[in-house]
C-alpha positions, 0 to 999 in steps of 0.5 A: 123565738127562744129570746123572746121568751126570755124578754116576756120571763124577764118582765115577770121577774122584774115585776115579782121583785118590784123593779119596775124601772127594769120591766120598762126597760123592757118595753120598747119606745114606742108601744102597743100596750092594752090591759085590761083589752075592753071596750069600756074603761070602768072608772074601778080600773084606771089604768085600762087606758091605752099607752103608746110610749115606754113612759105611758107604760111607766105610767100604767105601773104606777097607777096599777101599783097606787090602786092595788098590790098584786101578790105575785103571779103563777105563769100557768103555760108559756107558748110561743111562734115567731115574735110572739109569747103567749102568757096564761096565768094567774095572780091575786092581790089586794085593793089598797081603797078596801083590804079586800083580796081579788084572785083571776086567771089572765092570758097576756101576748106579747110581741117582742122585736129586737129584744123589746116588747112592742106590742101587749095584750092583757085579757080579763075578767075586770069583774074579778077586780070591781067587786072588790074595788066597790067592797067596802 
């Protein structure tokens, strides 16, 4: 359990130091990847498609990264049971289209098997991030 939680911590940190080849090569080759989780895909965000595949995932930070630059992020509480790692918390950034700054709270779960991420979950409010994607 405790190994999984380093995995999770390791992804923040590779993240946080703009090493994305490093975050992917936490996930494993065949995925669950789902973020923002929503049943509609608001043409504002996206990277909300879902990804099956390490290079799918590899896909999903270079679109994120093309459309905002997150500001690093505050890991509020981190729970764990067997595979899994549940993540609150929150992060902002910019819109690169409009300069506007965006500010949300999130809960990410993980599922990590043999070292690697195979299942994701990154829950929402997509409203903290249209707004400033329609500011002008």
């Amino acid at each position: 359990m405790y190994e999984n939680v380093d995995v999770v911590r390791k992804l923040f940190a590779a993240l946080e130091r703009g090493d994305l080849p490093g975050a992917v090569e936490l996930v494993g080759e065949e995925i669950d990847w789902q973020s923002p989780v929503t049943r509609t895909h608001p043409p504002e965000i996206p990277w909300s498609r879902i990804r099956h595949t390490k290079q799918e995932v590899a896909e999903f930070f270079k679109e994120l990264g093309q459309k905002v630059r997150p500001e690093g992020f505050a890991l509020l509480e981190v729970t764990a049971q067997d595979d899994r790692v549940v993540v609150e918390g929150q992060n902002r950034g910019t819109v690169r289209k409009t300069g506007q700054t965006y500010e949300h709270e999130w809960v990410m779960i993980f599922t990590v098997r043999d070292s690697k991420i195979v299942r994701f979950r990154h829950y929402y409010d997509t409203g903290d991030l249209i707004g400033p994607f329609r500011s002008e």
